[in-house]
C-alpha positions, 0 to 999 in steps of 0.5 A: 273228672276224667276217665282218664285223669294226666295223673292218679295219686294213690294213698296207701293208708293203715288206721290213721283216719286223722292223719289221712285226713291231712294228706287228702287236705294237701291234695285238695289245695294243689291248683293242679286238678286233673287227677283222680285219689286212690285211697287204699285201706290196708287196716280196719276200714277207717281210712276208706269211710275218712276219705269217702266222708272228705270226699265222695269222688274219692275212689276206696279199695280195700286189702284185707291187709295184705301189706303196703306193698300189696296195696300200692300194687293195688292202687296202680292196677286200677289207676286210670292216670297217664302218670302215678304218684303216691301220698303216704298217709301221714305225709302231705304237700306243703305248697298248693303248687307242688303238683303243677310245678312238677308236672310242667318241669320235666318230660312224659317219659321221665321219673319226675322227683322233689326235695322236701322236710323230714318232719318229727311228729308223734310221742318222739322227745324232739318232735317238732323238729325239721330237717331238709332233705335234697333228693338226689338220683344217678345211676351210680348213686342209687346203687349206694343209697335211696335219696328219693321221697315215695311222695316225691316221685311222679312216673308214667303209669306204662312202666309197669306194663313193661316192668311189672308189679313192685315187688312184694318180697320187699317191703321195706325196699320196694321202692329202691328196687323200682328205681334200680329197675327203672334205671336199668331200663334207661328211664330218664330221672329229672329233679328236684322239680319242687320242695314241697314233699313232707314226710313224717318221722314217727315212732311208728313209721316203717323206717322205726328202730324196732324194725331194724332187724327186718329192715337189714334182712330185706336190705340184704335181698334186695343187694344180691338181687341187684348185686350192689355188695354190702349196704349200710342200714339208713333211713331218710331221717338219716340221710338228711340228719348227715347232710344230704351228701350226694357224692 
């Protein structure tokens, strides 16, 4: 591997060795190979000695279990790659060339983005079902909804040199917060570049019904720091359960 890889992909990952396990598969089937993997180990350790035991040249960070956000900024702190992308634990890339398919269908200096399937696993009455989900970004509809996949999006690590951290007071919407930043500083967004992206909707996820009250305080603070009025609580399971709209 390089010292300085075109791409870092950073798994943040919290005691689901065996569903890390899957990501780091889909990883290893992509024909783009110039890359470097970052777990970062936010639980119990498990994760770091399943990524290690799966791969030796994978890097493992650990911290302390500070959180998700935290450990994402962590990934991207030491990251080496000339672009970012992230892989949730217990999502995967479904097709060996989602990566290169991204990476050649849009420019350096843009936020890349994919479409992909909401997959209901886990102890959930309908798991096994799939749903499409159309991502979708303009600087008007971003302020409405996020309809962007975390492992849908590839970016040039240098924003953050310019943009800062993600931010932590966040947890639930960081990643919306990042595009409405990135947005405002005139990024290009091109996509979707690929279909591939498959996120797991289980009755653990963050986006679980049992977090809703969090979820509708840290929707709130993200509005009055962007000054987008009021927001209806959604999640991607819902946006594709309603069709995908992008008006």
């Amino acid at each position: 591997m390089p010292d300085f890889p075109a791409l870092s992909i950073i798994i943040p990952t919290k005691d689901r060795p065996e569903l890390l396990v899957r990501a780091l598969r889909s990883v290893a089937a992509q024909t783009f190979g110039d890359h470097e993997i970052l777990v970062v180990d936010d639980g119990d350790g498990s994760g770091s000695a399943a990524a290690e035991a799966f791969d030796p040249a994978i890097r493992t960070l650990a911290t302390g279990g500070a959180g998700q956000v935290p450990a994402r900024n962590l990934g991207v702190s030491v990251a080496r790659g000339e672009r970012i992308a992230f892989l949730d634990d217990d999502d995967w890339w479904a097709e060996p060339g989602h990566l290169a398919a991204m990476l050649a269908g849009g420019p350096r200096h843009a936020l890349l983005y994919a479409s992909g399937r909401i997959v209901t696993e886990g102890d959930r009455p309908d798991a096994g079902t799939e749903m499409p989900f159309v991502a979708h970004a303009d600087a008007q509809a971003i302020r409405r909804d996020n309809r962007l996949l975390i492992p849908g999006v590839i970016y040039p690590r240098a924003l953050h040199g310019n943009l800062g951290p993600f931010d932590e007071s966040l947890p639930f919407y960081w990643d919306w917060d990042w595009y409405l930043r990135l947005f405002a500083a005139d990024v290009d967004f091109v996509g979707p570049l690929s279909e591939a992206v498959r996120i797991s909707a289980r009755g653990d996820s963050v986006s679980a019904v049992g977090n809703a009250e969090a979820r509708r305080a840290n929707l709130d603070r993200l509005a009055a720091k962007h000054e987008l009025g009021e927001l209806v609580v959604r999640n991607h399971e819902s946006i594709a359960r309603d069709g995908n709209t992008t008006s």
